[in-house]
C-alpha positions as CSV (number, residue, x, y, z in Angstrom):
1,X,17.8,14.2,-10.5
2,X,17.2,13.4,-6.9
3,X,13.7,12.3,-5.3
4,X,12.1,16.2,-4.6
5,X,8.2,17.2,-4.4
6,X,6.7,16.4,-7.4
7,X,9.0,14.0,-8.8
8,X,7.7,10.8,-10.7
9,X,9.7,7.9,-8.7
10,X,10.3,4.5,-10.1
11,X,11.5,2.1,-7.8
12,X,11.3,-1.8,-6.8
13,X,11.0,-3.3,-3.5
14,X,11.0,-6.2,-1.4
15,X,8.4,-6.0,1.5
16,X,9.2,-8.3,4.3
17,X,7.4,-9.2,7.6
18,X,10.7,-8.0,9.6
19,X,9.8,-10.8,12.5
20,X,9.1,-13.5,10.2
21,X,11.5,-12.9,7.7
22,X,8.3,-13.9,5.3
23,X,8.6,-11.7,2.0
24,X,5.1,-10.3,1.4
25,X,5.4,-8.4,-1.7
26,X,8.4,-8.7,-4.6
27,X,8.4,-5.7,-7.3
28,X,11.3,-7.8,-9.1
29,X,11.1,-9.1,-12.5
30,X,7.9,-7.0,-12.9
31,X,7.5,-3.3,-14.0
32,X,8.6,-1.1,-11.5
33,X,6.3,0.6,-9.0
34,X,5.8,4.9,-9.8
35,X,4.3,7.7,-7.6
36,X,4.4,11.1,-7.4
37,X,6.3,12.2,-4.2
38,X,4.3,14.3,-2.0
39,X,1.3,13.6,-2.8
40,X,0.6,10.8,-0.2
41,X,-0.2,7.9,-3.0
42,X,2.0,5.7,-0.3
43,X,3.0,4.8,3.1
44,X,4.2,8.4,4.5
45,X,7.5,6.7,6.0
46,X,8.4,4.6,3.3
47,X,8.2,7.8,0.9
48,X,10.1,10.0,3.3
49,X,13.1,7.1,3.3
50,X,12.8,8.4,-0.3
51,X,14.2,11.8,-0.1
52,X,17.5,12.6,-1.6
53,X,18.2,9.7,-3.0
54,X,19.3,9.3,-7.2
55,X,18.5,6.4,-9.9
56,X,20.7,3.3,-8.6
57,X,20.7,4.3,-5.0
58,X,20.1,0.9,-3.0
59,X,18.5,1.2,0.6
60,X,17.1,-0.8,3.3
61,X,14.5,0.8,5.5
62,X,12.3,-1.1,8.7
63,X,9.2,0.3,9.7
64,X,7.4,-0.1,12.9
65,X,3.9,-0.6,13.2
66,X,2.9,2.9,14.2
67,X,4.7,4.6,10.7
68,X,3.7,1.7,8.6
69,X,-0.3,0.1,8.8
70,X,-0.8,1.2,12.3
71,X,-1.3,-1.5,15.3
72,X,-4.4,-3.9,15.3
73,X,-7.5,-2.5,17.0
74,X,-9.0,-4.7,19.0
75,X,-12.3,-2.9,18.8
76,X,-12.1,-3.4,14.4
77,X,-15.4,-5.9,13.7
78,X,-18.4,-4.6,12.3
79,X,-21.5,-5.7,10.6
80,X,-22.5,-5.0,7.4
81,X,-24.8,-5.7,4.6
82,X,-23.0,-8.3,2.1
83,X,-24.0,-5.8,-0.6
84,X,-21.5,-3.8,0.7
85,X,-18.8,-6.1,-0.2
86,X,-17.3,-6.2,-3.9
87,X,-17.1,-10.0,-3.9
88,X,-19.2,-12.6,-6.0
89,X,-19.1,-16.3,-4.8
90,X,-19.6,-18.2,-1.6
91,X,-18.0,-15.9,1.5
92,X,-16.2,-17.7,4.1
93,X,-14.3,-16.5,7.6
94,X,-10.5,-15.6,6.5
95,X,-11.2,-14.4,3.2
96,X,-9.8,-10.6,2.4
97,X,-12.6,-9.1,0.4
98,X,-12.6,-5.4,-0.7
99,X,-15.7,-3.4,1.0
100,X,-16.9,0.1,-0.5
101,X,-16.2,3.2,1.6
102,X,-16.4,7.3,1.2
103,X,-12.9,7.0,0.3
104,X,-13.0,4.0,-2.4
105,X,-12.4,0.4,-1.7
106,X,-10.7,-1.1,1.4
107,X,-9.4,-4.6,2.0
108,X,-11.3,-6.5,5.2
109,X,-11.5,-9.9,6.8
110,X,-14.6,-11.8,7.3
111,X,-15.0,-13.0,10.1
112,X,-18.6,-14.1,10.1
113,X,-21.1,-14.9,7.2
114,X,-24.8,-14.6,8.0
115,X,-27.5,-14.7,5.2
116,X,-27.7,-11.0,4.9
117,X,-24.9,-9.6,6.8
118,X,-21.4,-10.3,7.2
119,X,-18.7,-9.7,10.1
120,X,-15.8,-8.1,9.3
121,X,-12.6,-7.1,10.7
122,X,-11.4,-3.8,9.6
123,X,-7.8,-3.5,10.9
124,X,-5.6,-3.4,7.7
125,X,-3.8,-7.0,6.9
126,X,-0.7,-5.9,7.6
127,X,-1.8,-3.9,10.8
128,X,0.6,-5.0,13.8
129,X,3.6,-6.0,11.7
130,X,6.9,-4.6,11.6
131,X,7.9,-4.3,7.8
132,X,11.1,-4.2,6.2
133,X,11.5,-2.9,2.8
134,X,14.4,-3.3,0.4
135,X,14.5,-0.9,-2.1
136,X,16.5,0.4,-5.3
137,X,15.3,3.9,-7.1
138,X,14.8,3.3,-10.6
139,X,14.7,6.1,-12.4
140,X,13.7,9.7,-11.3
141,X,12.0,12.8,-13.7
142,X,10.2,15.6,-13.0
143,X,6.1,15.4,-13.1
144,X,4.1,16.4,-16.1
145,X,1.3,18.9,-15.9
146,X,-1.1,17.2,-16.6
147,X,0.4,14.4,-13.4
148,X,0.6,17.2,-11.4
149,X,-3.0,18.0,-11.7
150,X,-3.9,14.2,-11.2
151,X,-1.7,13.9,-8.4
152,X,0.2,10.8,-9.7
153,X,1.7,9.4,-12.6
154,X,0.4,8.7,-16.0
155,X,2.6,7.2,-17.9
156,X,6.7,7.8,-19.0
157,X,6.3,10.9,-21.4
158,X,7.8,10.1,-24.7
C-alpha cells in the first residue's frame, strides 16, 4: 500500500539542523513514529514528502524555515503569570518549559524570571532553522474506524 489520505504511516527519521549538520532528533533503535496522513498531526511538508511512497522506500527531504517551524519573530516575548507554566522547580533564563494555551501545551523559552511572572519567548525552538530529515517508511495500512474518528493512530490492529 502506498502513503494515501487516511493511511496509518510508520516511519523513522533523522532530524538534522541542515547548517550545522547537528542531528536533533534520531527515531532509530526506538519504535517507529505513526500518524494518520491528512490529518495535520505533523509538519505539512514533511507529510506531503510522504505521498506515494511504499514500506522500504528511503528518502531525504530539506525543509526551509518557512515550510518547517516558520522564521523567528523578533516581536515573540511576553509576560506571563508562572502559573501558566507546567514546570515545578527553580525557573531559570534558557530553560524550554511547556506553557498552557487554547490549543494544549506549547514549548517556550524563559527569558526572564520575576517573583510572579516570567518572560518568555514564544518563537518555536526550532524556528529559523533549515531542517533536514532522513527518512525510511516503515510499514503502511489503512486507518481503523475508530482512528479515523480520533484522527490519529491507536495502536497496530491485531
Amino acid at each position: 500500500m502506498k502513503v494515501d489520505k487516511n493511511a496509518v504511516v510508520t516511519f523513522h527519521y533523522v532530524m538534522t539542523d541542515d547548517e550545522s549538520g547537528e542531528i536533533i532528533e534520531n527515531s532509530n533503535g526506538k519504535e517507529p513514529s505513526a500518524f494518520l496522513y491528512g490529518h495535520k498531526n505533523m509538519i505539512e511538508s514533511l507529510e506531503h514528502s510522504m505521498l506515494g511512497k511504499e514500506p522500504g522506500e528511503a528518502y531525504t527531504v530539506t525543509l526551509p524555515p518557512d515550510i518547517a517551524y516558520g522564521r523567528v519573530r523578533s516581536s515573540s516575548e511576553l509576560r506571563v503569570s508562572k502559573k501558566n507554566l507546567q514546570f515545578e522547580g527553580e525557573l531559570k533564563p534558557g530553560m524550554m518549559v511547556p506553557i498552557k494555551t487554547k490549543e494544549g501545551l506549547r514549548p517556550v523559552t524563559v527569558v526572564k524570571v520575576g517573583k510572579f511572572n516570567v518572560d518568555i519567548d514564544y518563537n518555536h525552538p526550532l524556528a529559523g532553522k533549515t531542517l533536514k530529515f532522513d527518512v525510511e517508511i516503515v510499514d503502511v495500512r489503512e486507518a481503523t474506524t475508530d482512528e479515523l474518528s480520533q484522527g490519529q493512530p491507536i495502536s497496530q490492529p491485531d
